[in-house]
C-alpha positions as CSV (number, residue, x, y, z in Angstrom):
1,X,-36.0,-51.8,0.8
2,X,-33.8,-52.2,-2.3
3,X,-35.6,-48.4,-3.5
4,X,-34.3,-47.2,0.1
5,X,-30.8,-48.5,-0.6
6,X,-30.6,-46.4,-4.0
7,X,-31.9,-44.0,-3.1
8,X,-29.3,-43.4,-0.6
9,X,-26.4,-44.5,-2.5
10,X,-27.5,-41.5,-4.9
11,X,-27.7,-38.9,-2.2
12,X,-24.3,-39.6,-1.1
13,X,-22.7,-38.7,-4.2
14,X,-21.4,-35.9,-5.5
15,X,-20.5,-34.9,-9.0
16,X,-17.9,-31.5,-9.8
17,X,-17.4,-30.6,-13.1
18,X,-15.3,-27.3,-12.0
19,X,-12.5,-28.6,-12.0
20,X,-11.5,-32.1,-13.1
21,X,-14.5,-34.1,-13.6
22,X,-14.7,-35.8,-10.0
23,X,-17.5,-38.0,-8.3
24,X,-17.0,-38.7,-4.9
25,X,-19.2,-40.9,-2.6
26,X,-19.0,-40.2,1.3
27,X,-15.9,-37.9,0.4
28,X,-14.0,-40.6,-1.2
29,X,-13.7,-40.2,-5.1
30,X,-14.9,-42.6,-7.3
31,X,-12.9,-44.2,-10.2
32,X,-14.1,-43.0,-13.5
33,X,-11.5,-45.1,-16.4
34,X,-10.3,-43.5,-19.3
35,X,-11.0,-40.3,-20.9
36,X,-13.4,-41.5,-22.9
37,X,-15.7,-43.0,-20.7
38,X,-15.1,-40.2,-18.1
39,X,-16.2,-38.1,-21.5
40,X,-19.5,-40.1,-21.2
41,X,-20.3,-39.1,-17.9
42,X,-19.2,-35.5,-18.3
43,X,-21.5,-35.2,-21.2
44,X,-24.7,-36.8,-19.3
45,X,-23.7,-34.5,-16.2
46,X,-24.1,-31.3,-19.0
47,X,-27.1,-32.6,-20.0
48,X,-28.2,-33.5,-16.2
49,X,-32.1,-35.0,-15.5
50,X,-32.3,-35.1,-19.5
51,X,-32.3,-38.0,-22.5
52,X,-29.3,-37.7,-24.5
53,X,-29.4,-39.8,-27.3
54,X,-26.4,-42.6,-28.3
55,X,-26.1,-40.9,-31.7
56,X,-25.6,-37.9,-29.9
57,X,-23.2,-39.3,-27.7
58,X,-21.4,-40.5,-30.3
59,X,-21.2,-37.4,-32.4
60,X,-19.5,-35.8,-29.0
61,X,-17.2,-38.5,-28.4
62,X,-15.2,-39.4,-31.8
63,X,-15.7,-35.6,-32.9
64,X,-18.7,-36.9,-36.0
65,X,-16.3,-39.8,-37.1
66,X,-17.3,-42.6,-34.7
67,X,-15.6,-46.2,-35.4
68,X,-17.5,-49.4,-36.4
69,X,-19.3,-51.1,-33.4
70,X,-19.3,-47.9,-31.7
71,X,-22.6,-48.5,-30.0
72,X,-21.5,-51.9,-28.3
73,X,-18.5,-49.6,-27.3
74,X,-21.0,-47.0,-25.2
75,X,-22.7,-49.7,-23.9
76,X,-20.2,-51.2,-22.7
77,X,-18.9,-47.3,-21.2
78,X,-22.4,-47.2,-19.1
79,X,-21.8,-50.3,-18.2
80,X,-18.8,-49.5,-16.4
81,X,-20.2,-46.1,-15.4
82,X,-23.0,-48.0,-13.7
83,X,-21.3,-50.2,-11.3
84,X,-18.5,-46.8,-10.3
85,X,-22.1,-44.7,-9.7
86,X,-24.0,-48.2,-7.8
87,X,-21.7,-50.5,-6.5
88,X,-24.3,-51.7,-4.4
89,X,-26.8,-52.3,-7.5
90,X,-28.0,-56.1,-7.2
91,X,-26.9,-57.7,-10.5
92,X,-30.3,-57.8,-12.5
93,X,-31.5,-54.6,-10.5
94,X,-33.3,-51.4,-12.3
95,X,-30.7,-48.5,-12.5
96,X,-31.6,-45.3,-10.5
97,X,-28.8,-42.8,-11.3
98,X,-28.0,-43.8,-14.7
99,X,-30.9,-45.0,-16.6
100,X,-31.5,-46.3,-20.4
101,X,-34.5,-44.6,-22.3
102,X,-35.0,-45.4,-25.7
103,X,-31.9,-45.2,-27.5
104,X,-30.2,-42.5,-25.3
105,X,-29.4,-42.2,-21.3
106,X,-30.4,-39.9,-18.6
107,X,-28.3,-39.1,-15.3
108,X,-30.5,-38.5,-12.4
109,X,-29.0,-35.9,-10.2
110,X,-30.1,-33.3,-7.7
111,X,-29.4,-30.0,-7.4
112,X,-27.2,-30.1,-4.6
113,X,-24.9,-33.2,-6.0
114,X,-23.6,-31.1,-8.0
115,X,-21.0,-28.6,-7.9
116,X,-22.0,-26.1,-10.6
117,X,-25.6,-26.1,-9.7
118,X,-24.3,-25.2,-5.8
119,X,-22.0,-22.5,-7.0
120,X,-25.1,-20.9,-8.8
121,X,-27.5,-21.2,-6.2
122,X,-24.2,-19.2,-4.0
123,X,-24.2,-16.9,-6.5
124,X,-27.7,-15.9,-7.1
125,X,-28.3,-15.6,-3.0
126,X,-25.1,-13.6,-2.5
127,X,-26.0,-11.2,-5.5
128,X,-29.3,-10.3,-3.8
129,X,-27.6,-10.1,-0.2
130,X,-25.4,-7.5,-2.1
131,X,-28.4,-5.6,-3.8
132,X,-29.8,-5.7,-0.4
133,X,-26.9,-3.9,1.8
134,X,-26.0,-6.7,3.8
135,X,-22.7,-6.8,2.6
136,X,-21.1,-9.3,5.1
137,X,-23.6,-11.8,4.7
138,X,-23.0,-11.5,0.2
139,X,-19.1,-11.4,1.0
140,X,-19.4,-14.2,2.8
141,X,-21.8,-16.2,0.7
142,X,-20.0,-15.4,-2.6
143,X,-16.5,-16.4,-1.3
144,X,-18.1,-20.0,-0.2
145,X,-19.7,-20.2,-3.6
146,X,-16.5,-19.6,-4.9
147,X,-14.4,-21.9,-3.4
148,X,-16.1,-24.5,-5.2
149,X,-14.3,-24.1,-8.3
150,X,-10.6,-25.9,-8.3
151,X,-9.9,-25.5,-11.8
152,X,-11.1,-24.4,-15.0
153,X,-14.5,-26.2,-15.9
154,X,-13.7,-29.8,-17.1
155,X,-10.1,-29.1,-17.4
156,X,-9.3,-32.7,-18.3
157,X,-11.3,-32.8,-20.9
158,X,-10.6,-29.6,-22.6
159,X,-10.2,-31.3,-25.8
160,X,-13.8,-32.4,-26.3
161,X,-16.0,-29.2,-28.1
162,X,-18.5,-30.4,-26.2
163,X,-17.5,-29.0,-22.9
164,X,-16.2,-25.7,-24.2
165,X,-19.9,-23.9,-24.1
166,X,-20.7,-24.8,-20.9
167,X,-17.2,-24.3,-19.2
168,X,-17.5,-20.6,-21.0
169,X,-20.9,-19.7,-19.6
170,X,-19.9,-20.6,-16.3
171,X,-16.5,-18.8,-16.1
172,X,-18.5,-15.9,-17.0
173,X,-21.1,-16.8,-14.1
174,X,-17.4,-17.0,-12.0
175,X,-15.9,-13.5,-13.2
176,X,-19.2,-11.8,-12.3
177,X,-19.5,-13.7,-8.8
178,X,-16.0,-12.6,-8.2
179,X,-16.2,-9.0,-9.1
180,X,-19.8,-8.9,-6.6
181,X,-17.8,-10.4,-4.2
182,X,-15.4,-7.5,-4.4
183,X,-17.9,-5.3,-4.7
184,X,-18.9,-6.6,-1.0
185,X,-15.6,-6.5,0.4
186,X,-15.3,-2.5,-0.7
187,X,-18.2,-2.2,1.0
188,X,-16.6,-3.6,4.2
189,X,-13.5,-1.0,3.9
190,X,-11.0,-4.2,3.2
191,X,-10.1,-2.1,0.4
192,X,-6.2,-2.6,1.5
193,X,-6.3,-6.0,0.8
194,X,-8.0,-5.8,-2.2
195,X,-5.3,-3.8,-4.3
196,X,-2.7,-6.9,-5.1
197,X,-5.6,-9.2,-5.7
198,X,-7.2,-6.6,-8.0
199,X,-4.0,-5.6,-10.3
200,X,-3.8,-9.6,-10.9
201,X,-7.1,-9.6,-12.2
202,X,-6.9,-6.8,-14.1
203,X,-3.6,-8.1,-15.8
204,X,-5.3,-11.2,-16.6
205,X,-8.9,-9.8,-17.8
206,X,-7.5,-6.6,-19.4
207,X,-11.2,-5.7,-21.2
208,X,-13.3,-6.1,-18.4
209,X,-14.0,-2.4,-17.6
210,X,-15.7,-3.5,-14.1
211,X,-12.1,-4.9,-12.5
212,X,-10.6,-1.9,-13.1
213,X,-12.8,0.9,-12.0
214,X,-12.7,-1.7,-8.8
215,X,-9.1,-1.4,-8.4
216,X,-9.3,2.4,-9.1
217,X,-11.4,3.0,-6.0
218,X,-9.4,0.6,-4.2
219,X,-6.3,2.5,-5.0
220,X,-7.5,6.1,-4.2
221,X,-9.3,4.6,-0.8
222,X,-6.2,3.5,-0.1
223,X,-4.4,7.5,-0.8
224,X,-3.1,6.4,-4.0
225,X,-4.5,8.6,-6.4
226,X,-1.9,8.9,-8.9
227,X,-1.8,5.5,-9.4
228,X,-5.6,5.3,-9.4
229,X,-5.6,8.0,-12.5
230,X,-2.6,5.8,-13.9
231,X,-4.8,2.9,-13.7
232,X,-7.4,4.8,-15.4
233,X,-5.3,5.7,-18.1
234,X,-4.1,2.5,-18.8
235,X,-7.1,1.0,-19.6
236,X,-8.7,3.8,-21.7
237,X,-5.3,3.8,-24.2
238,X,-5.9,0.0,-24.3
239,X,-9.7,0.1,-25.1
240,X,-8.4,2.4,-27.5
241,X,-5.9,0.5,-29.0
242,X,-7.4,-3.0,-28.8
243,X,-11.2,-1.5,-29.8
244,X,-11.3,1.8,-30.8
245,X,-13.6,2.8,-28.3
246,X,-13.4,5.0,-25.1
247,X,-14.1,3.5,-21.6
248,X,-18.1,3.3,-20.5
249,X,-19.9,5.8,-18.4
250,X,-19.8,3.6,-15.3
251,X,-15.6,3.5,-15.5
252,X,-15.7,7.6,-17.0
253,X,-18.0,8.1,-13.7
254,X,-15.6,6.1,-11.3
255,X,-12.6,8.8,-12.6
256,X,-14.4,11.1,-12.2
257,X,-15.3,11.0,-8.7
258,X,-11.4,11.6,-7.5
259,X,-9.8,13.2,-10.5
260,X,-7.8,16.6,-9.8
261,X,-10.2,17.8,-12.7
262,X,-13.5,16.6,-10.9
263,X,-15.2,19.8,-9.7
264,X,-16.5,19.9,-6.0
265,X,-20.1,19.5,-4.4
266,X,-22.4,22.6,-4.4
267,X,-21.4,22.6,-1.1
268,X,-17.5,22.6,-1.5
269,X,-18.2,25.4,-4.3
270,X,-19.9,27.2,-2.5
271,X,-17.9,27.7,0.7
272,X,-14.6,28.3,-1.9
273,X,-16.8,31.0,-3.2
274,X,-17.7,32.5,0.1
275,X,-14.1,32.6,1.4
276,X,-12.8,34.5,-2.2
277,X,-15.5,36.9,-1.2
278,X,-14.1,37.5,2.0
279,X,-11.0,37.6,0.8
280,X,-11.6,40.3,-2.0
281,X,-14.0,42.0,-0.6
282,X,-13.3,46.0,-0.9
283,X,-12.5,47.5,2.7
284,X,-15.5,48.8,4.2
285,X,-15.9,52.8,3.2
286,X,-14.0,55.3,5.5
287,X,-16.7,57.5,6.8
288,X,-16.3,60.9,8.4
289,X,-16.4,60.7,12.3
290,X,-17.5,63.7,14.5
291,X,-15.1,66.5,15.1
292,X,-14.3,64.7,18.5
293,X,-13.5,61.1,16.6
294,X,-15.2,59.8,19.4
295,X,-19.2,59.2,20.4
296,X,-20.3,60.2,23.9
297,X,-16.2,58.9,24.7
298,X,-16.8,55.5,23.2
299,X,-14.7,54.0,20.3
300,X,-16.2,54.1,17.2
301,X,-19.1,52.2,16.0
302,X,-18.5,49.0,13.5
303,X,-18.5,50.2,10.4
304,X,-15.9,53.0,10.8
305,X,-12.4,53.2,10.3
306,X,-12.0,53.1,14.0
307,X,-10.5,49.6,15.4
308,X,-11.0,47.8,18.5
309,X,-10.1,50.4,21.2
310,X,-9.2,53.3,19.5
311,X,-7.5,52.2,17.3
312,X,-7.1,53.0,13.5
313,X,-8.1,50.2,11.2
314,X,-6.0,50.8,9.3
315,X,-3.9,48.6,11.9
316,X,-5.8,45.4,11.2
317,X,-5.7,43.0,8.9
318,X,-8.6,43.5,7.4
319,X,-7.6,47.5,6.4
320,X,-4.2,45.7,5.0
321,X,-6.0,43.6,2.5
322,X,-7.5,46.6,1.1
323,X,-6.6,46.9,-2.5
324,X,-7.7,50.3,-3.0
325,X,-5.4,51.6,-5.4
326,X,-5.1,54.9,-4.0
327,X,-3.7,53.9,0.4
328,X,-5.0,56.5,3.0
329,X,-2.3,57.8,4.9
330,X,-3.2,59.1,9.0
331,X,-2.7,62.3,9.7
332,X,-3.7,63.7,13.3
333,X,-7.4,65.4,14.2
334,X,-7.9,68.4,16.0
335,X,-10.2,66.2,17.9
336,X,-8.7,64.2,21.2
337,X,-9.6,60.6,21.4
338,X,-9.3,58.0,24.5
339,X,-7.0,59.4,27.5
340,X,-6.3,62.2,25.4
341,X,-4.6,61.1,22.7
342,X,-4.4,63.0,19.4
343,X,-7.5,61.0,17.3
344,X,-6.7,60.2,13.8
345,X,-8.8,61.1,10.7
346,X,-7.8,59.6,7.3
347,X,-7.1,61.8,4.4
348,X,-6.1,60.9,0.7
349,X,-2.7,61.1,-0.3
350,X,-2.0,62.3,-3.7
């Protein structure tokens, strides 16, 4: 019975480390004491389901410098640790979330107690929604994932070294859930939506290449093209400036795709090249006609001079775009044409 009531009293807590550090049992937090202590827990919660030894505990805590007595000190820390985490412990009771081996501690906590661990979980299943073309089901996924965080990782307890690796490998974990989250929203068309929230990022995260070929193809999905290349052009003088090296091929290829500069599909090339060949295309050759200018009283065949109905070709558009450098000029045929009109024949002018 008593392994029944820990064992519940552990699943209903939660630990969140992005952010504050926070424990809350059945939605209601849980008082922690002073930064130091709280330092004691956020350590243990780093170093989740494993022994971390007192002497490394107190290497962490008083930055390699700890006082005189500073082991009754922890103890007495856990101590107070232990009654927040089981205030339903009976006094002489084995601990079950924070428990002593050796000379060091281990914090017993699930997966899902704690916020980090959900957030990656989110992230890993949205990524592969993503990768799998179900975009609304990884857009969706990823923002839940990130609504975890409420702050920077640890925030009040920025000032312990211990917490700075771990609170920079999951920001990372948070820039890169963020930009596939985007990534799933473009997908969607919300592009429209996306351009205020991508300019902020950009401002704030000036070197990463990825936020900014986002916003580019937000911007030119949206008609804004000029500001897309403006975008473009920003970022490649400040790579420049801040680095010395030119934008990657995934950012060079995103430019690329809308520039002024960026030459068409074989298709669109091709069909540009068929219409200049229309349009340059010598006039067909003037060839004699019988001495009537007519064949058994029908207008002439395609491929003459003749137009539609009897008349010259010279009449149409097509004989006007001629660019022969030398015009023919009509002059009137002994022949007669339709209802006995003079026919024309084309001569040379000098």
């Amino acid at each position: 019975m008593a392994a029944d009531t820990a064992a519940g009293q552990t699943a209903s807590v939660e630990f969140g480390i992005l952010g504050p550090l926070e424990v809350c049992r059945s939605g209601r937090a849980v008082p922690l004491g002073g930064p130091r202590q709280r330092a004691v827990l956020a350590l243990l919660l780093l170093e989740a389901n494993r022994v971390v030894s007192m002497d490394r505990l107190a290497e962490d805590l008083w930055g390699g410098h700890p006082p005189e007595g500073w082991a009754t000190t922890l103890q007495i820390y856990v101590v107070h640790l232990r009654r927040a985490l089981e205030p339903g412990r009976a006094k002489g009771a084995a601990a079950s979330v924070l428990v002593t081996k050796g000379r060091g501690y281990l914090l017993q906590v699930d997966p899902g107690q704690l916020d980090a661990a959900r957030f990656q979980d989110g992230f890993a299943a949205g990524r592969a929604a993503l990768e799998a073309g179900r975009s609304a089901e990884a857009a969706a996924t990823l923002r839940a994932a990130l609504e975890l965080w409420r702050s920077p990782v640890l925030a009040d307890l920025a000032d312990y070294a211990f917490t700075r690796p771990e609170a920079a490998r999951l920001e990372e974990l948070r820039l890169a859930a963020l930009e596939a989250r985007i990534d799933a929203d473009l997908a969607l068309g919300r592009h429209d939506a996306l351009t205020a929230e991508l300019e902020q990022l950009a401002g704030e995260h000036p070197l990463r290449e990825r936020l900014h070929g986002q916003l580019m193809l937000a911007l030119y999905r949206c008609g804004r093209q000029a500001e897309a290349l403006a975008a473009y052009r920003r970022v490649h003088g400040l790579l420049a400036e801040e680095l010395g090296i030119d934008p990657g091929e995934p950012l060079q290829r995103c430019t690329r795709r809308f520039s002024p500069t960026t030459r068409p599909s074989t298709g669109a090339r091709e069909a540009r090249h068929s219409s200049q060949r229309r349009m340059t295309a010598p006039a067909p050759r003037l060839r004699p006609r019988d001495r009537d200018g007519l064949a058994d009283g029908r207008p002439g065949a395609a491929g003459s001079w003749f137009g539609r109905g009897g008349a010259p070709a010279a009449c149409w558009p097509s004989a006007r775009r001629s660019r022969s450098p030398r015009p023919y000029a009509l002059s009137p045929s002994p022949g007669r044409g339709r209802a006995g009109r003079p026919a024309c024949r084309a001569t040379v002018s000098a």
